[in-house]
N, C-alpha and C positions, 0 to 999 in steps of 0.2 A: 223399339223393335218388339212385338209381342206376335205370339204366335198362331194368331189368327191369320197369319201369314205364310204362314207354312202348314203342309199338307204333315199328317201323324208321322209320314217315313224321313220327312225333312229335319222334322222335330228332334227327333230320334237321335236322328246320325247329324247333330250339330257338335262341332268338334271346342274342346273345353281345353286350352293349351294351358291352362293354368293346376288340371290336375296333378298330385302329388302320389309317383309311382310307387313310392312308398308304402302308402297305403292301399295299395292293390297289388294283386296278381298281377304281373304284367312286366314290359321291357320299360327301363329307366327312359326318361326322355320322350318317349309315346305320349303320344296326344289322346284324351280319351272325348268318347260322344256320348252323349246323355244317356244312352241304351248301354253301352258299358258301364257307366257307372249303378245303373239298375241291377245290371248282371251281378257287379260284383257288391250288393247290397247283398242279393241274394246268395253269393257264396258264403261271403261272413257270414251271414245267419245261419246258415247249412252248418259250421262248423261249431258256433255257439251252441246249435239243437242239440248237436252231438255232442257235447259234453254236458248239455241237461239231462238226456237220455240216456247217457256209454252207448248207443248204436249210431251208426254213421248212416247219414240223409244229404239228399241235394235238395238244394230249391233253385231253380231257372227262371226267368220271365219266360213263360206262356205266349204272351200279348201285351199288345202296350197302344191303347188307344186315344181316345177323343171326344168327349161328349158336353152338352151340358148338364150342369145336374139333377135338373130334371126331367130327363131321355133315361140318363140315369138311374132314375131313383123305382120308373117304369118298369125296368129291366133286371132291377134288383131281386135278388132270390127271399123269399119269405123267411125260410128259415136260414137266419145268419145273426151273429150278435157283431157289436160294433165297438170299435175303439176311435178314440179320437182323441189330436194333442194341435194345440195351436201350433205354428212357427213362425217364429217372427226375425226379420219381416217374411210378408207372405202369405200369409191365413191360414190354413190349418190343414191339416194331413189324418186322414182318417184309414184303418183298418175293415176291410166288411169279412169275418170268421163265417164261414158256413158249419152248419151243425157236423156236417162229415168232417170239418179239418179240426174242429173243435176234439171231438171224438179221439184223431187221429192224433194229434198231438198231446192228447191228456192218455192217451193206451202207451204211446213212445215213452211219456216221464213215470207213467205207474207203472213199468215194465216189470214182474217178478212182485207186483203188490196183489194183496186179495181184494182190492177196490178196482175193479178196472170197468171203463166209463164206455156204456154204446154208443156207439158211430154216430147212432140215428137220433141222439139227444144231447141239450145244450148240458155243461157244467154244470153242476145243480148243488155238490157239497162246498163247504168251506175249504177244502185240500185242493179240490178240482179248479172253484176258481183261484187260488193260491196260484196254482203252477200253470196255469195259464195266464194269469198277470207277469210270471217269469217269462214265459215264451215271448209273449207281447211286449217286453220290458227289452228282451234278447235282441226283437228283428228292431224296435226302434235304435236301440244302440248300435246296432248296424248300419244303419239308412245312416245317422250323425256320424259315426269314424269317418264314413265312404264320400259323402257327401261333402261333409268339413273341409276334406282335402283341394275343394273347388271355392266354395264358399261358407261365410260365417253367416249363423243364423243361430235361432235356443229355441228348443222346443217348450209346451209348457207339459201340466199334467194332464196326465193320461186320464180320460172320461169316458166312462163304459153305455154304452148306450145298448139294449135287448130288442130294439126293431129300428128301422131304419125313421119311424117318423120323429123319434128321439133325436135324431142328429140334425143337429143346426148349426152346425159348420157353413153353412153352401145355402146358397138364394139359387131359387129354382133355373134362372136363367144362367148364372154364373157357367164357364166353361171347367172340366172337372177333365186333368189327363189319368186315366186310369192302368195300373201296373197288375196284371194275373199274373202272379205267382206257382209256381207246380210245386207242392210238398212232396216227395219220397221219398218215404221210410224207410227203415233197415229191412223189414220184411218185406217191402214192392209195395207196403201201400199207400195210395196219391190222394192227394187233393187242392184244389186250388182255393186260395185267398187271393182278394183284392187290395191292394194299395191305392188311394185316392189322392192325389195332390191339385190344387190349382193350376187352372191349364196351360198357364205361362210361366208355373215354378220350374225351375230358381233362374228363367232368361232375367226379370228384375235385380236378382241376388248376381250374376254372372257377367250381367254388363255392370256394375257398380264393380268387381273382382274385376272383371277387364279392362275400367277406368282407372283403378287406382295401379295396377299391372304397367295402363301404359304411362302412369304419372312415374311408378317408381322408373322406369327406360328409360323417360326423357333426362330424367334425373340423373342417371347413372352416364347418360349420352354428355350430359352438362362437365360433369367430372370427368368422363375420359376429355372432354374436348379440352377440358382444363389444363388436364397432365400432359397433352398432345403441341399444348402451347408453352412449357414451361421452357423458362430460357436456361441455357446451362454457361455455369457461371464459372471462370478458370482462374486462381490466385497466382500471378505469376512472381518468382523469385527474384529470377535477373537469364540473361539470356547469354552465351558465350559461342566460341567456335573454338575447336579441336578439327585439325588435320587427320587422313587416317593411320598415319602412324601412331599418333597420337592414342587415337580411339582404340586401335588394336592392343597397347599398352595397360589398357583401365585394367584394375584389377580393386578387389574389394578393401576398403581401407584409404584409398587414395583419397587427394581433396583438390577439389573442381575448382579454382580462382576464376571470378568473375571482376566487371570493371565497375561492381554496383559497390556502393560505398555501406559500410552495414548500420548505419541510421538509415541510410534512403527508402522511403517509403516501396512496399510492393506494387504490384499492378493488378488492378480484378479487370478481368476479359469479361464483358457479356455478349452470347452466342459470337465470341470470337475479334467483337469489338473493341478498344479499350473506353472504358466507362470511368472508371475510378483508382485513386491512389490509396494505399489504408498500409494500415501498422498493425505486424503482428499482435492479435491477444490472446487472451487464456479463457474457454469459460468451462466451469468445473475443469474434469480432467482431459477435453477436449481443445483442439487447436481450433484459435478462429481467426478474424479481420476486422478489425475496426477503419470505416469510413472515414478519409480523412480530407477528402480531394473529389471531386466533380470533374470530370473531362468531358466539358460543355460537346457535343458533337456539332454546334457550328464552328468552335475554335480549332475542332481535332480535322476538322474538314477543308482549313483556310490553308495550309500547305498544299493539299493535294488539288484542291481550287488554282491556286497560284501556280502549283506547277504545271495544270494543264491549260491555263490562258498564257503562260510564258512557250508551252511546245503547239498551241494555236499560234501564236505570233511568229515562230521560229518557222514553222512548215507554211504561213502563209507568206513572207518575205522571200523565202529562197525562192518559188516560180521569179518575183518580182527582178532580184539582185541577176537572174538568169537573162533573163530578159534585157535587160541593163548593158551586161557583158557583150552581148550579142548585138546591141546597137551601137556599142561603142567599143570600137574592136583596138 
């Protein structure tokens, strides 16, 4: 199944029953779709920004499209620097910063510093890029919590690339689903980054989670079916009768006489059967039965065999002896 298949809105909303509510916002037991779990990449990160910053910021998806990479690479904004980290499996997952979000997010982390970085230009000191390898450090650790929770995969290190013909991630035909992001700041102000993934990431990664999902059910279907069949097994002592006078009498302390002699083997019932004779034993401090006896079920069968060709013979005779009477009066 790849998703040359599906139109961007299909893509989207493909439902992932193996994610873990855990790690998201969200009700226990909810199914999530591939756009939810972008959503909630983008929240984690929102809240990690904010504790880079102390000011509170959302990030939403924007957009969530479709291209190949080189449609892509056409439409790409000139000034943007670039991040990029393998995953495997999968291929690799790329960042595009535009100079405004660069800006915007180096002015959030220098908040109350006398270095503070314009909008309109890339990182340029040793501090600037610092804290923007945190930010980039931030949303990737995001993307993996959120992610994880569906399927397993490892990213590698992170490769900064300063235009986009640097990045060689992607073969120009290769299809590329791309994720805009919206930054907003604690003071209202926005910008959009792109996330870049392969345009069938993670359906590969998510039918392999789906196969072994359904290996682990058959598996567990195996075992109930197991427990479903288990026979239940009854050690019987000896069997007696009490009248109700009797029975109305019992009181605690009394002793029950049976007509079982106390060598004489027990009885094991399976599902109600009788199967076996066995002699009380001990193992550790629990009570058990030792096997002594086999009650063949063709021998256990030869009475009640016999006694119903003795009541065939007895019900087919009486028409006959009838008949008999009646001709000989």
């Amino acid at each position: 199944m790849g998703n040359e298949q599906l139109t961007p809105a299909e893509f989207a909303s493909l439902r992932l029953p193996d994610a873990d509510a855990n790690a998201l916002v969200g009700e226990a037991g909810r199914e999530y779709s591939i756009r939810d779990l972008h959503f909630a990449v983008g929240e984690l990160f929102a809240l990690s920004f904010a504790k880079l910053t102390g000011g509170e910021s959302t990030v939403g998806v924007a957009d969530m499209n479709q291209s190949s990479f080189g449609e892509y690479r056409l439409k790409a904004r000139d000034a943007a620097v670039y991040r990029s980290r393998t995953i495997q499996p999968g291929g690799s997952v790329f960042l595009e910063l535009p100079a405004t979000v660069c800006g915007l997010v180096l002015e959030a982390m220098l908040h109350g510093s006398d270095e503070r970085p314009a909008a309109a230009r890339f990182a340029a000191t040793e501090i600037e890029n610092r804290l923007l390898q945190k930010a980039v450090a931030a949303f990737f650790d995001a993307f993996q919590e959120i992610w994880r929770s569906v399927v397993d995969f490892e990213l590698g290190e992170v490769k900064a690339a300063n235009e986009l013909g640097e990045l060689k991630c992607f073969r120009a035909e290769q299809s590329v689903t791309l994720l805009t992001y919206r930054l907003v700041s604690s003071d209202n102000s926005r910008g959009d980054f792109k996330l870049g993934l392969p345009g069938d990431w993670p359906l590969p990664l998510i039918e392999a989670a789906l196969a072994a999902r359904r290996e682990r059910e058959r598996r567990n279907a195996e075992n109930e079916n197991e427990k479903s069949t288990q026979s239940e097994i009854i050690v019987r002592l000896a069997e007696t009768q009490l009248g109700s006078e009797e029975l109305s009498k019992l009181a605690v302390g009394d002793i029950i006489p049976t007509d079982k002699f106390v060598g004489e083997p027990l009885e094991v019932l399976i599902d109600g059967e009788l199967a076996f004779r066995a002699n009380l034993e001990k193992v550790g401090d629990n009570k058990a039965v030792k096997l002594v006896e086999r009650i063949e079920a063709a021998a256990a069968n030869v009475a009640s065999d016999k006694d119903k060709s003795d009541s065939d013979a007895t019900a087919s005779a009486s028409p006959k002896s009838a008949a008999d009477a009646r001709s000989n009066p």
